[in-house]
ZAVEX-658625 format. One line per 8 residues: number of its first residue (from 1); for each residue x negated, y, z of C-alpha. Coordinates in Angstrom, 3 decimals. Example, Ala and Ser with C-alpha at 12.3 -4.5 7.8 and 13.67 -1.06 7.14 Angstrom:
1) -12.300,-4.500,7.800  -13.670,-1.060,7.140
***
This chain:
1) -15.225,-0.150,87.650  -13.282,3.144,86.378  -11.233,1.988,83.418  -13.536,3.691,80.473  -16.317,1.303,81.835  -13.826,-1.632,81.445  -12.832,-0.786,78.267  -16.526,-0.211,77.296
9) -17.373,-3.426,78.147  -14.415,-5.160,76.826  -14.915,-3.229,73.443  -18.918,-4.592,73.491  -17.929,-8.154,74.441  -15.872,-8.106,71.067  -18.709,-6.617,68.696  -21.216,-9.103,70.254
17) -18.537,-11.880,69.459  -17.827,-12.920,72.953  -13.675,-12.473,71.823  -12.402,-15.379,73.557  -14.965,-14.691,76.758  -13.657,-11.402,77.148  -9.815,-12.370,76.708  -10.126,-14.522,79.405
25) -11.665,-11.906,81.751  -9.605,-8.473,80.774  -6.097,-9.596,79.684  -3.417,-10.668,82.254  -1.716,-13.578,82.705  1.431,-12.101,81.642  0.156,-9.765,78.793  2.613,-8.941,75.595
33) 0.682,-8.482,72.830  2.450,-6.790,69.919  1.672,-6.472,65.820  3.747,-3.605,64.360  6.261,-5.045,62.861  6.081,-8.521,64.463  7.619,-9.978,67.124  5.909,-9.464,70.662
41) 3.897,-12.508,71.716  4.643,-12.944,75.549  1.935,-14.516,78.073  -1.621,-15.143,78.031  -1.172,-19.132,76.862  0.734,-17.751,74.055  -1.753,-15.144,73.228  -4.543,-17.198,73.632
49) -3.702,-19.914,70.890  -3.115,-16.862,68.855  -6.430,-15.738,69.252  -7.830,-19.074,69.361  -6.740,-19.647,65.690  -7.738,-16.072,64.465  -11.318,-17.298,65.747  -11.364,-20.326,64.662
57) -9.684,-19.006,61.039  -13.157,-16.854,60.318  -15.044,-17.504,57.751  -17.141,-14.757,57.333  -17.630,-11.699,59.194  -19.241,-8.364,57.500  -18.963,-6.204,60.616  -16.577,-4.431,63.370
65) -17.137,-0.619,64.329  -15.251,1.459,67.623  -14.736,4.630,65.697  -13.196,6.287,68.579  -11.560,5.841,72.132  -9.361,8.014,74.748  -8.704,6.682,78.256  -6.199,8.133,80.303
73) -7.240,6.864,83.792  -4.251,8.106,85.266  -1.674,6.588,82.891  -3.663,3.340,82.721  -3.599,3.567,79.114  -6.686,3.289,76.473  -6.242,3.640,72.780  -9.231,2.273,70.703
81) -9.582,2.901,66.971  -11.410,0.200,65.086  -12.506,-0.792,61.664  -12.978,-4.709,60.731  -14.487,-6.447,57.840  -14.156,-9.929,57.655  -12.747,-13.030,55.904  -10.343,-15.635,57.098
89) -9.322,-19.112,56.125  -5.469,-18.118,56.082  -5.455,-14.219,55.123  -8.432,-13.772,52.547  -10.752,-10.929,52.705  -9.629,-7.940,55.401  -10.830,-5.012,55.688  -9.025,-2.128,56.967
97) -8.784,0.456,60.203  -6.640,-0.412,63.399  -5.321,1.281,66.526  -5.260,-0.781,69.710  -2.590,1.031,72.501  -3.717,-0.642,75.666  -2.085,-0.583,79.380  -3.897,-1.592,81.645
105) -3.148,-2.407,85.584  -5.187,-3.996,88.209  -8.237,-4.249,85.850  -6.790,-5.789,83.380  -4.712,-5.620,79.975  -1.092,-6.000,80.487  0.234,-4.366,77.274  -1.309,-4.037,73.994
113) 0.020,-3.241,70.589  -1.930,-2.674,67.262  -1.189,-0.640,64.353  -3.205,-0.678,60.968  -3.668,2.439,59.696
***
């Protein structure tokens, strides 16, 4: 599978909700997943309660768009530019525009950071 058609798929498996399903499958054991302005999170277990509790912290969601994506199949890297609209149990009502800077090796996500826009 080139990389677009994994990013594809792992950007589809998040709009149909499948977010922890497709964790499991396209991020790396070892993945550092990094917030602007946070600290990095190191390691899938570490990762996954993270995105366990952002899950499990929903309490409504209005909608999630891919507003654009480049793929540099060379580089290994993918950049996808979303919008979200949702509410959550510990940060109220969200709604804003993100950039997702992805690396990817060996099929899956080994690097990711995010920055709101």
């Amino acid at each position: 599978m080139s990389l677009r058609e994994q990013v594809d798929d792992l950007n589809n498996r998040i709009l149909q909700g499948d977010i922890l399903g497709a964790f499991e499958d396209y991020y790396a054991d070892d993945v550092v997943m990094i917030d602007a302005g946070q600290p990095p999170r190191e390691g899938k277990d570490a990762n996954r309660v993270y995105e366990e509790a952002f899950v499990g912290g929903l309490t409504e969601f209005r909608g999630a768009e891919v507003k654009a994506v480049g793929i540099d199949e060379s580089a290994g890297k993918a950049l996808v530019e979303w919008h979200f609209d949702f509410s959550h149990k510990d940060y109220g009502d969200q709604t804003y525009d993100q950039v997702a800077v992805q690396t990817w090796k060996d099929g899956q996500i080994v690097e990711e950071r995010f920055y709101k826009l």
